[in-house]
C-alpha positions as CSV (number, residue, x, y, z in Angstrom):
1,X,88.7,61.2,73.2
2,X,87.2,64.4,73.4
3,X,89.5,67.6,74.9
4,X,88.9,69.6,77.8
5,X,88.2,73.3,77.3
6,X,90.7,75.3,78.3
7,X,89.6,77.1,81.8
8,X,89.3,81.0,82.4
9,X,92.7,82.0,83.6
10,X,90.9,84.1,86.5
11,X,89.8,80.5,87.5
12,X,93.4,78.9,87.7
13,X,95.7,80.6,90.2
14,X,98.1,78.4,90.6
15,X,99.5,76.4,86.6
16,X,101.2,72.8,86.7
17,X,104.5,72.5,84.4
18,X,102.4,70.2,82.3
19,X,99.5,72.9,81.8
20,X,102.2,75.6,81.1
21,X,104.2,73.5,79.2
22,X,101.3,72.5,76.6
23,X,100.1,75.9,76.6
24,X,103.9,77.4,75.2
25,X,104.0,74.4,73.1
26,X,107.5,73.1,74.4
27,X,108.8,70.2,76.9
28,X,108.1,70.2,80.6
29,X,111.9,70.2,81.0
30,X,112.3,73.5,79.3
31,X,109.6,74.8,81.8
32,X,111.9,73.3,84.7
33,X,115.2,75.0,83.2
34,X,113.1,78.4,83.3
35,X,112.6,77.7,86.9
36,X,116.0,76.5,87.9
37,X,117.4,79.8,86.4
38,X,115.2,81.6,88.0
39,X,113.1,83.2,84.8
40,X,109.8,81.8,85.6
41,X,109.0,81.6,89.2
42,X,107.4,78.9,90.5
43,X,106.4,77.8,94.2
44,X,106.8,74.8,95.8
45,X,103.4,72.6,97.6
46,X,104.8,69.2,99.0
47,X,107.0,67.9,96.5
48,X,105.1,69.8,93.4
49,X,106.1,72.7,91.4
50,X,103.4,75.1,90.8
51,X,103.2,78.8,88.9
52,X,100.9,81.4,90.1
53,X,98.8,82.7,87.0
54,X,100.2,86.3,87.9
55,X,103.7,84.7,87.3
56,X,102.9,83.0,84.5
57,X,100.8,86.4,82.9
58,X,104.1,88.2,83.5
59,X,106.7,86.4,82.3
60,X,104.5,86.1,79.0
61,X,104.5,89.6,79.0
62,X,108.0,90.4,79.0
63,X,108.6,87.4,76.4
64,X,106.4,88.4,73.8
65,X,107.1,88.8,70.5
66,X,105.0,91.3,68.5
């Protein structure tokens, strides 16, 4: 089974916690505690969580380690 090339990030506004979960390289829980207190924001469609790319470009940013 062959993987699916990672899309542009201009093309993805909104990130599912699986998709931002894989990407860190750590558990969809851990993505959900970030949410719960409030480190990552995330938005709510329905009953699904979602992150907005500019969300998930800034938390990156200030959680970098150089």
């Amino acid at each position: 089974m062959s993987e699916k090339p990672a899309q542009p990030d201009h093309d993805r506004p909104y990130w599912t916690v699986a998709q931002i979960a894989e990407r860190w390289q750590c558990s969809e829980k851990k993505i959900r505690r970030l949410i719960k207190k409030g480190e990552l924001i995330a938005h709510r469609f329905g009953n699904q969580l979602r992150i907005a790319e500019a969300d998930r470009r800034s938390y990156e940013r200030l959680h970098r380690e150089d």
